[in-house]
Backbone as a chain_set.jsonl record, in Angstrom:
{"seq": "XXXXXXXXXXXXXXXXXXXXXXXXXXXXXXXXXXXXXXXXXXXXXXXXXXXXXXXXXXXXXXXXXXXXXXXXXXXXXXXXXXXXXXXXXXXXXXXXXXXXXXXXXXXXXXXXXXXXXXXXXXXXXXXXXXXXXXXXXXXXXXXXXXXXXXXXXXXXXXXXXXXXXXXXXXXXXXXXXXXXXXXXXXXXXXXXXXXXXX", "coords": {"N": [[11.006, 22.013, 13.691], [12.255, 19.594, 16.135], [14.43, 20.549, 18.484], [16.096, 18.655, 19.444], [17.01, 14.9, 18.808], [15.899, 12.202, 21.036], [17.188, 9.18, 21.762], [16.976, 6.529, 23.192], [18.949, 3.852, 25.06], [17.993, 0.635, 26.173], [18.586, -0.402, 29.354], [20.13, -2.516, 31.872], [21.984, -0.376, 34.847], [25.215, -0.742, 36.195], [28.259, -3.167, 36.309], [27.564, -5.989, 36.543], [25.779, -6.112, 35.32], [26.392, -5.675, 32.517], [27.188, -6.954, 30.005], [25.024, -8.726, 29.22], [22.487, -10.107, 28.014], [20.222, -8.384, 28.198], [21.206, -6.01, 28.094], [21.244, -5.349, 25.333], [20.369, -2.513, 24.124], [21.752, -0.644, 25.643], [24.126, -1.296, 24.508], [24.224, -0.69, 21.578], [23.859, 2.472, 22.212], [26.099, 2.628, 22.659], [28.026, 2.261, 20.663], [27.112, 4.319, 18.831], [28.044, 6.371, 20.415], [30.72, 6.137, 20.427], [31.717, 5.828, 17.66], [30.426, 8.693, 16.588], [31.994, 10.272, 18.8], [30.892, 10.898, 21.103], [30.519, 11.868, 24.464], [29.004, 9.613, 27.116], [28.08, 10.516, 29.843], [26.896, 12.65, 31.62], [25.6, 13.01, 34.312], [22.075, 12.78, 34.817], [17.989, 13.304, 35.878], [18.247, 10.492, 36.261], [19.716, 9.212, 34.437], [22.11, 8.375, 32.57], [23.512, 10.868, 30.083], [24.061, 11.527, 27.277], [24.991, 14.518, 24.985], [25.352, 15.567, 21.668], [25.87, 14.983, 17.774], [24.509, 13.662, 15.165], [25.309, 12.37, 11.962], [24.505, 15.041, 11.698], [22.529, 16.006, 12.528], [20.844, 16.645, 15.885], [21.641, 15.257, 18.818], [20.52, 13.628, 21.843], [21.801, 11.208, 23.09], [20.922, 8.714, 25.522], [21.301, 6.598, 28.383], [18.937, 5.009, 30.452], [19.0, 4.611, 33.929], [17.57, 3.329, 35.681], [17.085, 0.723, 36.17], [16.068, -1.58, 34.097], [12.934, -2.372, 34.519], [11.7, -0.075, 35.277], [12.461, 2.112, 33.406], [10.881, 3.802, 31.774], [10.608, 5.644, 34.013], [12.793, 7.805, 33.67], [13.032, 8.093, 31.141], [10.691, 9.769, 30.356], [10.749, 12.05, 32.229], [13.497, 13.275, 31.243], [11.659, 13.889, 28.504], [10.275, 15.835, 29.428], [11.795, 17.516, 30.416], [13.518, 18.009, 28.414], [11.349, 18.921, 26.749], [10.883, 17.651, 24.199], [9.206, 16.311, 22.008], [7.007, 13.233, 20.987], [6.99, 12.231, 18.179], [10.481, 12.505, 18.305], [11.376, 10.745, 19.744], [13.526, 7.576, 20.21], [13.682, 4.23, 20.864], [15.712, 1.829, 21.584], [15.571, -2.115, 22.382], [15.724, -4.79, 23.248], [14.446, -7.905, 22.183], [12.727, -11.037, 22.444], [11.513, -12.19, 21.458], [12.314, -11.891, 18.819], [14.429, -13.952, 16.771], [17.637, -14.047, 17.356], [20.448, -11.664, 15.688], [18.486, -10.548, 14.279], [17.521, -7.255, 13.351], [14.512, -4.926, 13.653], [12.617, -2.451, 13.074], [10.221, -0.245, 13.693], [7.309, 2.129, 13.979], [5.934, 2.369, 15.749], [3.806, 0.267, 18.848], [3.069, -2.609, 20.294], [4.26, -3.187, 23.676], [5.122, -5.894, 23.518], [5.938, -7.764, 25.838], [8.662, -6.704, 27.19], [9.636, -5.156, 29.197], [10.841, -2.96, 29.978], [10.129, -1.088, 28.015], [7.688, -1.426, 27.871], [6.999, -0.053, 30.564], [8.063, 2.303, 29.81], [5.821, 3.093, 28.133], [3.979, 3.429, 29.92], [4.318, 5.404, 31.15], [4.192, 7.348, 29.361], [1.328, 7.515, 29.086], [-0.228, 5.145, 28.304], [0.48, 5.545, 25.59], [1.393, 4.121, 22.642], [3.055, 5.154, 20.39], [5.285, 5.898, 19.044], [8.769, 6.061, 17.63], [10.817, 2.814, 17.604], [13.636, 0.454, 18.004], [14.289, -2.875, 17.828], [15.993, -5.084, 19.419], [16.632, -8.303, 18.201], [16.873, -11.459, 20.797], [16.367, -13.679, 20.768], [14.933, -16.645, 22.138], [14.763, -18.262, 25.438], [16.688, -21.628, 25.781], [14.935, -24.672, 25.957], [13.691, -25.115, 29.246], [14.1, -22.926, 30.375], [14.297, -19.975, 32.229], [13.001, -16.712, 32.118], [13.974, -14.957, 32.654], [16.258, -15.513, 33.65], [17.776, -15.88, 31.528], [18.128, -13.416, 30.172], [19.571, -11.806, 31.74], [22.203, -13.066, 31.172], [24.861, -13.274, 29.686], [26.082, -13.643, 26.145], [27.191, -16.282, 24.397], [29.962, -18.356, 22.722], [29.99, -18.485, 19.191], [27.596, -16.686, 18.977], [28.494, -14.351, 20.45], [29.749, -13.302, 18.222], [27.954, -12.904, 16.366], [26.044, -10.687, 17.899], [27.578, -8.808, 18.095], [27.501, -7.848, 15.668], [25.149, -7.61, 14.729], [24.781, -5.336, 16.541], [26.382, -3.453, 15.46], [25.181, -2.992, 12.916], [22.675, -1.917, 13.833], [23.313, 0.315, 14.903], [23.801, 1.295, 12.458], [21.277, 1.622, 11.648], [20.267, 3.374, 12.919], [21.724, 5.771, 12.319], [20.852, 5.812, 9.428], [18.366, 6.815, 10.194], [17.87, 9.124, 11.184], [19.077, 10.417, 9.378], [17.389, 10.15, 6.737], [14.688, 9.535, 7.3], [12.226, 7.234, 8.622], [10.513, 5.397, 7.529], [12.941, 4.961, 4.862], [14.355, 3.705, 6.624], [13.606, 1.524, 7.965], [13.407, 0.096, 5.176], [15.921, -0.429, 4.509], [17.453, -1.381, 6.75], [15.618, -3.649, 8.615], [15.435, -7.1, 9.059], [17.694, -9.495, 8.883], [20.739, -9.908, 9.986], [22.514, -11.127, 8.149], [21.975, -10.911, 5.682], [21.89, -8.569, 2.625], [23.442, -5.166, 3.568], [22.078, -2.454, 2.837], [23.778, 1.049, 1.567]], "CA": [[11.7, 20.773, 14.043], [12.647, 19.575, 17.507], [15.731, 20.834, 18.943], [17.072, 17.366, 19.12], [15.784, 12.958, 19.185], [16.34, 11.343, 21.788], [18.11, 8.561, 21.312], [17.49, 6.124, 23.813], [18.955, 2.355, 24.989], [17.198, 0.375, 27.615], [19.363, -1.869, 29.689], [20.205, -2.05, 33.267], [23.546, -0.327, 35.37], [26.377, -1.755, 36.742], [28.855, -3.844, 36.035], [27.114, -6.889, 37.104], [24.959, -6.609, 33.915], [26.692, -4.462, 31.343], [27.696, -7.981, 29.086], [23.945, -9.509, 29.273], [21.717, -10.192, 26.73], [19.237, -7.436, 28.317], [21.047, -4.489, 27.461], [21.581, -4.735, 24.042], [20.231, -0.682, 24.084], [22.858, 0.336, 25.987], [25.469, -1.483, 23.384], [24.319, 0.339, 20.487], [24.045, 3.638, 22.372], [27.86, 2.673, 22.885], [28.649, 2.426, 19.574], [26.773, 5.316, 18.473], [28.843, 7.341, 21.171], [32.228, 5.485, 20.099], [31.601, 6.336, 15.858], [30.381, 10.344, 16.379], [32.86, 10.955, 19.753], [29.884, 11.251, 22.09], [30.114, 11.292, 25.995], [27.447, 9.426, 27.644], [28.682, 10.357, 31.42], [26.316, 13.629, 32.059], [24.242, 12.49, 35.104], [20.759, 13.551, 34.81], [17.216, 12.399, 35.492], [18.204, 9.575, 36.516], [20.126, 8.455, 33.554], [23.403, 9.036, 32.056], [23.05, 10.964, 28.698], [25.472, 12.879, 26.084], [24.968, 15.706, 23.977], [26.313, 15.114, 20.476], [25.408, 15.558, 16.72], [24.538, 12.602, 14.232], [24.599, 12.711, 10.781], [24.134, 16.227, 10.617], [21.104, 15.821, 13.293], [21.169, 16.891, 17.161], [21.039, 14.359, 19.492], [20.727, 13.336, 23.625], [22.016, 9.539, 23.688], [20.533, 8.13, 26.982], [21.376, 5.192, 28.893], [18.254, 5.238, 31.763], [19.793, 3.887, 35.225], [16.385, 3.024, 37.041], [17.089, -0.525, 36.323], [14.972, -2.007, 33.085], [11.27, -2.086, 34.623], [11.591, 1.564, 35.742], [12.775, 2.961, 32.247], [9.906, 5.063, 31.542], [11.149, 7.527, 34.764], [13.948, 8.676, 33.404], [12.192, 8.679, 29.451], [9.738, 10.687, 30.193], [11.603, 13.29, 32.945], [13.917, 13.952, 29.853], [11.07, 14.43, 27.016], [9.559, 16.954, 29.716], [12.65, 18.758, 31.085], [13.688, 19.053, 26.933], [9.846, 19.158, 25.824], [11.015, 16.285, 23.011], [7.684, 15.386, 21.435], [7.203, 11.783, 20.756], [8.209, 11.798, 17.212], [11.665, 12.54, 18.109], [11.83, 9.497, 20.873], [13.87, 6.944, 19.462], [13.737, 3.828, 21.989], [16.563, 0.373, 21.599], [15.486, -2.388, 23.085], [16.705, -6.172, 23.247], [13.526, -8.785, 22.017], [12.953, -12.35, 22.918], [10.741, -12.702, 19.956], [13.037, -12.209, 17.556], [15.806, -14.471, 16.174], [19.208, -13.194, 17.515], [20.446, -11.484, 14.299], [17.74, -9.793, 13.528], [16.976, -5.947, 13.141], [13.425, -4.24, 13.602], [12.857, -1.06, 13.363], [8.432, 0.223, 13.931], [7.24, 3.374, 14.447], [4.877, 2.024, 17.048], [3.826, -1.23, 18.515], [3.038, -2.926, 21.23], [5.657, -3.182, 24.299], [5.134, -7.007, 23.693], [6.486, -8.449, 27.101], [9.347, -6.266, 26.817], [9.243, -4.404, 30.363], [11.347, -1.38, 29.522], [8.715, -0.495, 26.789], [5.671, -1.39, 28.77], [7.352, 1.201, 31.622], [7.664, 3.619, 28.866], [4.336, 3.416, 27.295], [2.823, 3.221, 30.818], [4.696, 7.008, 31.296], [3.644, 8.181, 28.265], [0.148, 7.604, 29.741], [-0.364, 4.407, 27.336], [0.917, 6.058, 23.951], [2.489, 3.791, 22.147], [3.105, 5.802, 19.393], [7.328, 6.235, 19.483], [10.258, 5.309, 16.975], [11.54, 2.236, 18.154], [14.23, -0.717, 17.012], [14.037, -4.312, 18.3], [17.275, -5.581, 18.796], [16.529, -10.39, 18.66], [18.021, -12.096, 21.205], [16.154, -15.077, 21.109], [14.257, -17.462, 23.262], [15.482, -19.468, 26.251], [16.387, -23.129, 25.199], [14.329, -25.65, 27.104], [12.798, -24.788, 30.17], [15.439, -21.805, 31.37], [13.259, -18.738, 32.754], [13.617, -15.563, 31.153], [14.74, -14.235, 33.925], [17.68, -16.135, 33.938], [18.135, -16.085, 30.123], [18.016, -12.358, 29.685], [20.681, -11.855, 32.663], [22.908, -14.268, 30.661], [25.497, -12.976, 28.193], [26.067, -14.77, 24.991], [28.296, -17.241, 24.338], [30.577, -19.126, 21.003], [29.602, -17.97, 17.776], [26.531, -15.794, 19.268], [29.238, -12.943, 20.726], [30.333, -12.515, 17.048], [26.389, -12.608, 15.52], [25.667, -10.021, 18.581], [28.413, -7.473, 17.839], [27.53, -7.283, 14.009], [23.624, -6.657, 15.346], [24.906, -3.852, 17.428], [26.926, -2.597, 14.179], [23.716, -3.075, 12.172], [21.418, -1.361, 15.108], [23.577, 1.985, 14.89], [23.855, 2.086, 11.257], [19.836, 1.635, 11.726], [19.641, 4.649, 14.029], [22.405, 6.675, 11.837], [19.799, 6.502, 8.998], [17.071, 7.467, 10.666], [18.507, 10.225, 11.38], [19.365, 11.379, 7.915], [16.585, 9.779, 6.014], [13.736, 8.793, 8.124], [12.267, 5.673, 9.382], [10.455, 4.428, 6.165], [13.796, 4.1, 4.869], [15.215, 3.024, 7.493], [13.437, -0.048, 7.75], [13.084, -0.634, 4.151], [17.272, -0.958, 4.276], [17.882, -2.615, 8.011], [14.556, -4.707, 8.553], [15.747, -8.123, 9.086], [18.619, -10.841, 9.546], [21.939, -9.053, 9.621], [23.332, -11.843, 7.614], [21.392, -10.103, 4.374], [22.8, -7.622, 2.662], [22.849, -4.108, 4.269], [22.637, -1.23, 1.509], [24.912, 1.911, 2.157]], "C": [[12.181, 20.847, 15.488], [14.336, 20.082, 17.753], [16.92, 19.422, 18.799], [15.841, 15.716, 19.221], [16.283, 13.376, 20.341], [16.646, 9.882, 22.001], [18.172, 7.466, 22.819], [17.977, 4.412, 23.764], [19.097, 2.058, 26.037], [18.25, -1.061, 27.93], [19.485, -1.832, 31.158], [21.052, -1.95, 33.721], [23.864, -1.044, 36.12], [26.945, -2.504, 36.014], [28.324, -5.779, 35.679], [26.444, -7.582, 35.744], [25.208, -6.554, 32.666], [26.883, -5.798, 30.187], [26.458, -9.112, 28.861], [22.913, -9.292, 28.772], [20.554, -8.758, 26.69], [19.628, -6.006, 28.352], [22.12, -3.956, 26.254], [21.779, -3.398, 24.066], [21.447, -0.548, 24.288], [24.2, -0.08, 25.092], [25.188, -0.81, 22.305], [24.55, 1.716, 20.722], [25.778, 4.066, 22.4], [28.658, 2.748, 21.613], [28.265, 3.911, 18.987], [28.052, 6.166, 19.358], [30.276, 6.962, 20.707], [32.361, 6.48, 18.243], [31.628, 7.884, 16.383], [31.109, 11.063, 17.738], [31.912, 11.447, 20.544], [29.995, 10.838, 23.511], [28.994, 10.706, 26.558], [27.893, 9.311, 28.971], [27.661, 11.168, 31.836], [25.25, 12.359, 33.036], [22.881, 13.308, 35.397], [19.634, 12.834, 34.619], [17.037, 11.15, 35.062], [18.82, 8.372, 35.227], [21.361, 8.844, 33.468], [23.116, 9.29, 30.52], [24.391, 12.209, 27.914], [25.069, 13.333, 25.189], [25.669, 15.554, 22.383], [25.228, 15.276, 18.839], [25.92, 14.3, 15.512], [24.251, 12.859, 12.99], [24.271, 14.397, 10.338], [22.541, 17.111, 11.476], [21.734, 16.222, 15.217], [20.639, 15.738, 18.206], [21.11, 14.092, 20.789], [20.509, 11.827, 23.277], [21.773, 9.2, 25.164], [20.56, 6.686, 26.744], [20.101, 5.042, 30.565], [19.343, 4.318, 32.959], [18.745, 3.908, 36.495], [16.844, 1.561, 37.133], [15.985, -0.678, 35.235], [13.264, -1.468, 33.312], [11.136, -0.781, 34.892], [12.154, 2.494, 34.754], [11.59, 3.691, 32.254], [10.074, 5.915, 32.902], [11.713, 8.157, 34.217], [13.594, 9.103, 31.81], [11.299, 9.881, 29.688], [10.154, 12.157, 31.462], [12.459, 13.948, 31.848], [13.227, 14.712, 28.941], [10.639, 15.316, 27.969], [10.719, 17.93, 30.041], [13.028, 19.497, 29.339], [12.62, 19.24, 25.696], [10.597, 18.61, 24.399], [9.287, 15.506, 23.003], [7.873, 14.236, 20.986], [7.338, 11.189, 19.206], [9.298, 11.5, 17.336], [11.85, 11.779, 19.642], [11.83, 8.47, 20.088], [14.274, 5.971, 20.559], [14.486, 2.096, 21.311], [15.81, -0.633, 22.41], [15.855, -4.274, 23.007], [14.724, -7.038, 22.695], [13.718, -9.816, 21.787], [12.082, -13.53, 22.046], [10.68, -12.568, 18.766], [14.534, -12.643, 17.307], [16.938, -14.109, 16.911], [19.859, -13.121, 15.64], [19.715, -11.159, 13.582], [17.429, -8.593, 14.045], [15.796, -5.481, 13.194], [12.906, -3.109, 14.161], [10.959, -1.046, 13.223], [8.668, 1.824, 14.369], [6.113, 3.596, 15.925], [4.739, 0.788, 17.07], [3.312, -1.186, 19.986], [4.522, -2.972, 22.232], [6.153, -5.03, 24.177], [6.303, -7.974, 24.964], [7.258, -7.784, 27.49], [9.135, -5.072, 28.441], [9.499, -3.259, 30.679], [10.363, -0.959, 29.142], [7.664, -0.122, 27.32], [5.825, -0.25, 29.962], [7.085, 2.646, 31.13], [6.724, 3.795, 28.34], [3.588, 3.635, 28.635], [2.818, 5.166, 30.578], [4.353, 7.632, 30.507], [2.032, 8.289, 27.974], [-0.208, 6.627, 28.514], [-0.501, 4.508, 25.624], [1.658, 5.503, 23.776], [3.244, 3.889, 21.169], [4.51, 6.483, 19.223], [8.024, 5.195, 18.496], [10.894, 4.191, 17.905], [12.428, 1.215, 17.134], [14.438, -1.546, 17.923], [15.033, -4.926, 18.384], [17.213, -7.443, 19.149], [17.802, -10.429, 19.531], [17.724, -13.486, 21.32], [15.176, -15.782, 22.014], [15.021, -18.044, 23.728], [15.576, -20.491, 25.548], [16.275, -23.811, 26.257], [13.429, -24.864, 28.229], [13.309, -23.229, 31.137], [14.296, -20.365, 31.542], [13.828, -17.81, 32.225], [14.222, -14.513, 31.688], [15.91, -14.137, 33.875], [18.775, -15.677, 32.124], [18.806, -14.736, 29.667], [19.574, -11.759, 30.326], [21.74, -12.12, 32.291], [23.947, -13.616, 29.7], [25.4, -14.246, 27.069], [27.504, -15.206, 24.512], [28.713, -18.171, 23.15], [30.635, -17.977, 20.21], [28.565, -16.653, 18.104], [27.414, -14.597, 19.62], [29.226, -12.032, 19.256], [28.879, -12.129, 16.285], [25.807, -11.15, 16.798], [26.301, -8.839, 18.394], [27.963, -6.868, 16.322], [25.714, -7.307, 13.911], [23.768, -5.084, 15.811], [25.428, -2.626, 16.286], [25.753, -2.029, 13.361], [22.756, -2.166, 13.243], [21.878, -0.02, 14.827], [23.513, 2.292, 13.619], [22.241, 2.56, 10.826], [19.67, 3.231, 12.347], [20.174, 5.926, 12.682], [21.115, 7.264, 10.313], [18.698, 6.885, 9.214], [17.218, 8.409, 10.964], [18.837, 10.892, 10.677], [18.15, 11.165, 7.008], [15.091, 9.493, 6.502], [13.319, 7.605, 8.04], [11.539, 5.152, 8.305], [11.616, 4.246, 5.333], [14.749, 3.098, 5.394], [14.477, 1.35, 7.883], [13.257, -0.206, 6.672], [14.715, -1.093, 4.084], [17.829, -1.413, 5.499], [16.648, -3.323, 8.375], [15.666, -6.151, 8.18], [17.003, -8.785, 9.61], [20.191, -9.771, 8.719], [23.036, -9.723, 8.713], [22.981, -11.645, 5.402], [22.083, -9.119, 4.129], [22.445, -6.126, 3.154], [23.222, -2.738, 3.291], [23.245, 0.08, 2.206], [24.147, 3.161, 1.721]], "O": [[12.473, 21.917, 16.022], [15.244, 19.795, 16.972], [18.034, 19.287, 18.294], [14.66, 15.516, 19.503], [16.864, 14.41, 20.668], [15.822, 9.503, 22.833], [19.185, 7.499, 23.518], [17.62, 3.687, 22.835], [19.826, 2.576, 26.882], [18.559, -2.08, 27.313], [18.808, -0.952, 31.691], [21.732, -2.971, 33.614], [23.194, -1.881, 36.724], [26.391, -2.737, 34.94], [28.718, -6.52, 34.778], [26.45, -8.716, 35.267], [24.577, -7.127, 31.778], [26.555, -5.301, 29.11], [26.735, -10.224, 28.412], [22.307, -8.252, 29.032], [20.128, -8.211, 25.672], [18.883, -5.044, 28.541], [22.997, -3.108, 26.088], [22.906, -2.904, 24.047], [22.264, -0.354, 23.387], [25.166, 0.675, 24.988], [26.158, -0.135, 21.959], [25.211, 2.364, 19.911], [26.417, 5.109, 22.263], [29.787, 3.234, 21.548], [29.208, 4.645, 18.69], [29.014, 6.541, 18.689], [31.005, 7.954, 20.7], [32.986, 7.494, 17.936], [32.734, 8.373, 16.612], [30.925, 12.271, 17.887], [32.062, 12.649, 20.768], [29.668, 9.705, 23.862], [27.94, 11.337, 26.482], [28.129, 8.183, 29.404], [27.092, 10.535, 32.724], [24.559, 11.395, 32.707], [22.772, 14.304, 36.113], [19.587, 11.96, 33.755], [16.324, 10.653, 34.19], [18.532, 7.182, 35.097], [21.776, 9.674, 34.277], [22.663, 8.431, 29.763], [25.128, 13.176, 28.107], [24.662, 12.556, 24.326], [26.889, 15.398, 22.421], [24.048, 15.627, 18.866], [27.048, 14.036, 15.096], [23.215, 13.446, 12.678], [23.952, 14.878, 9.251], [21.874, 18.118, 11.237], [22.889, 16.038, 15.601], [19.461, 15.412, 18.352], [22.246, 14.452, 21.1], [19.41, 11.28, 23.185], [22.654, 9.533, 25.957], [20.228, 5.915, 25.843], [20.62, 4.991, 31.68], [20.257, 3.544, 32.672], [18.874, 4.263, 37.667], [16.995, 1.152, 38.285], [14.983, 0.023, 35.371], [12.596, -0.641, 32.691], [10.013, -0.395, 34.565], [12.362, 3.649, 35.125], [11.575, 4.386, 33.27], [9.579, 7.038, 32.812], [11.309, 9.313, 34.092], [13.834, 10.217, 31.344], [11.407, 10.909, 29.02], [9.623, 13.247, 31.249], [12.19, 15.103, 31.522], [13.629, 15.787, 28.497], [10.396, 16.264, 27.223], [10.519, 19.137, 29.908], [12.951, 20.669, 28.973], [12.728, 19.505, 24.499], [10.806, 19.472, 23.546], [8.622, 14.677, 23.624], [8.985, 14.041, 20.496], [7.682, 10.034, 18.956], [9.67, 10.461, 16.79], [12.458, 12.336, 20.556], [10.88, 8.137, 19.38], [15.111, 6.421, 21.342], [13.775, 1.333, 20.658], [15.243, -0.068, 23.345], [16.676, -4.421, 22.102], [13.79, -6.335, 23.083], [14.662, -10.091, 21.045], [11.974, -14.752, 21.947], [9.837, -12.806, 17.901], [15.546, -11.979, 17.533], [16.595, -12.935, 16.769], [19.807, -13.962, 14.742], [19.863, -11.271, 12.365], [17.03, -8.613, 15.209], [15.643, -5.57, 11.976], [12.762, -2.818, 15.349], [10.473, -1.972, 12.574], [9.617, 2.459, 14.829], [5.748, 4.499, 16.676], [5.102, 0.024, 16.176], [3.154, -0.194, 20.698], [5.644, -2.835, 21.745], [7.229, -5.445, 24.609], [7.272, -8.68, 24.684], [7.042, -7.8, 28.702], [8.275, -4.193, 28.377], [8.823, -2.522, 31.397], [9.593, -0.392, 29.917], [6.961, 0.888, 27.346], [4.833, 0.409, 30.275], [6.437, 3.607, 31.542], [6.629, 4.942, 27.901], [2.447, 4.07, 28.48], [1.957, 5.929, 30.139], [4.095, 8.787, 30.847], [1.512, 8.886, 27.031], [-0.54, 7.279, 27.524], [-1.179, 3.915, 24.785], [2.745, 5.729, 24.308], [4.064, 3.016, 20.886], [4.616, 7.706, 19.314], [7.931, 3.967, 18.496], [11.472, 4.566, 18.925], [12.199, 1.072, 15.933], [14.813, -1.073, 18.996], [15.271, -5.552, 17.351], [17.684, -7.869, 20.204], [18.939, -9.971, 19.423], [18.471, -14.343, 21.793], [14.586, -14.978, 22.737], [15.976, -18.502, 23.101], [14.763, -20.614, 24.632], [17.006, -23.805, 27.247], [12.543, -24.068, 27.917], [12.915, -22.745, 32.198], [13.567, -20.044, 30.604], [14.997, -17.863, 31.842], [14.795, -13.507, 31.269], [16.614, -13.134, 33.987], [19.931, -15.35, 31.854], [19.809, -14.744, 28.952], [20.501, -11.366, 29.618], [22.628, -11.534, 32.91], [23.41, -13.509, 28.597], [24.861, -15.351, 27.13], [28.554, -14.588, 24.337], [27.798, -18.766, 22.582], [31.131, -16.871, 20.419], [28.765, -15.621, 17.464], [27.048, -13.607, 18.986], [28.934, -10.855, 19.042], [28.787, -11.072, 15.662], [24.896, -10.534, 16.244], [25.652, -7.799, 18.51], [28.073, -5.7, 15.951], [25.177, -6.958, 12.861], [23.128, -4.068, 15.542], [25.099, -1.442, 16.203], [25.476, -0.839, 13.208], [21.785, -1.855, 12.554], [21.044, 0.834, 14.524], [23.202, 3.452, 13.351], [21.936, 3.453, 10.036], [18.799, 4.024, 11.99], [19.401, 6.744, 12.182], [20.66, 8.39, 10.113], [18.004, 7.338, 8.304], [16.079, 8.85, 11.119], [19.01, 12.071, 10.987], [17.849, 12.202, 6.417], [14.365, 9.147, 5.569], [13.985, 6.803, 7.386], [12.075, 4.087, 8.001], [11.512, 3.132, 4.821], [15.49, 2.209, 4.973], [15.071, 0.278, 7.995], [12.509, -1.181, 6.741], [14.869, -2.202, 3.573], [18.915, -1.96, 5.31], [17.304, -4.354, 8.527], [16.477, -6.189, 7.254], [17.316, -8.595, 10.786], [20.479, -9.269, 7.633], [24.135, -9.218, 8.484], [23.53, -12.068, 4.385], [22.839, -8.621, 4.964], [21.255, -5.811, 3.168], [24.313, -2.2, 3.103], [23.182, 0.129, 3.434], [24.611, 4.279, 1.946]]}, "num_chains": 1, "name": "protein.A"}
């Protein structure tokens, strides 16, 4: 067995962005680090990442800090400096083609538009063969560029459907981590407004 996952969530630093729809990742990695008392300050390879122990499991929570399209530097400098084979890469990432309020967890896939992903699959020399979970945020409404959309925090009712995703996203990771990922999507797969078994 590998020494540890890796555990990551793709979003982009600073302040500027930290509250915008495009880095879900880095909100679950926050909760994860909040629940099991995990630092995520260590600067390294171009990310910030913390050492810590889930479930019972060893883990490096990373937040990359290339900026979104340049996630796969800092993914793949990690899996080589701690030779983490691509089973144990576990990759967050925000999607615009699913629902807000919904969960999806794959064990592979396409990066489908998703520019983090497609960075990281490029680095992984087009293997897309990696644990990931999908965190919906939706489509623009009307004509709004996705540019703009993604940039955007969320606003009303959507804050409170976005926080109890992020809840749902770590308890997603937590069993995967004890159970593996065919259960883990057979009990978070879907709309967080379903029920979520324990």
């Amino acid at each position: 067995m590998a020494e540890r996952y890796l555990i990551v969530g793709l979003g982009n630093p600073g302040r500027k962005y930290e509250n915008t729809r495009h880095n879900a990742g880095f909100w679950v990695i926050d909760e994860l680090a909040r629940r099991w008392n995990i630092s995520v300050n260590n600067s390294e390879r171009k990310a910030f990442t913390g050492d810590g122990t889930i479930r019972g499991t060893r883990v490096l929570l990373v937040k990359p800090q290339t900026y979104m399209n340049l996630s796969g530097e800092s993914v793949r400098a990690l899996m080589d400096f701690y030779k983490i084979e691509r089973d144990y890469l576990f990759v967050i990432s925000d999607d615009l083609d699913l629902p807000l309020g919904t969960v999806r967890l794959r064990k592979q896939g396409s990066h489908g538009g998703q520019k983090g992903l497609r960075n990281i699959i490029q680095h992984l020399g087009g293997d897309n063969t990696f644990n990931r979970l999908r965190f919906g945020i939706d489509r623009p409404p009307g004509r709004m560029p996705v540019e703009k959309y993604v940039l955007q925090p969320f606003f009303d009712d959507d804050v409170i459907t976005a926080r109890i995703v992020v809840e749902r996203s770590a308890d997603a990771v937590e069993t995967f981590l004890k159970d593996g990922m065919e259960i883990a999507m057979s009990r978070h797969n879907g709309k967080v407004d379903e029920p979520n078994p324990t």
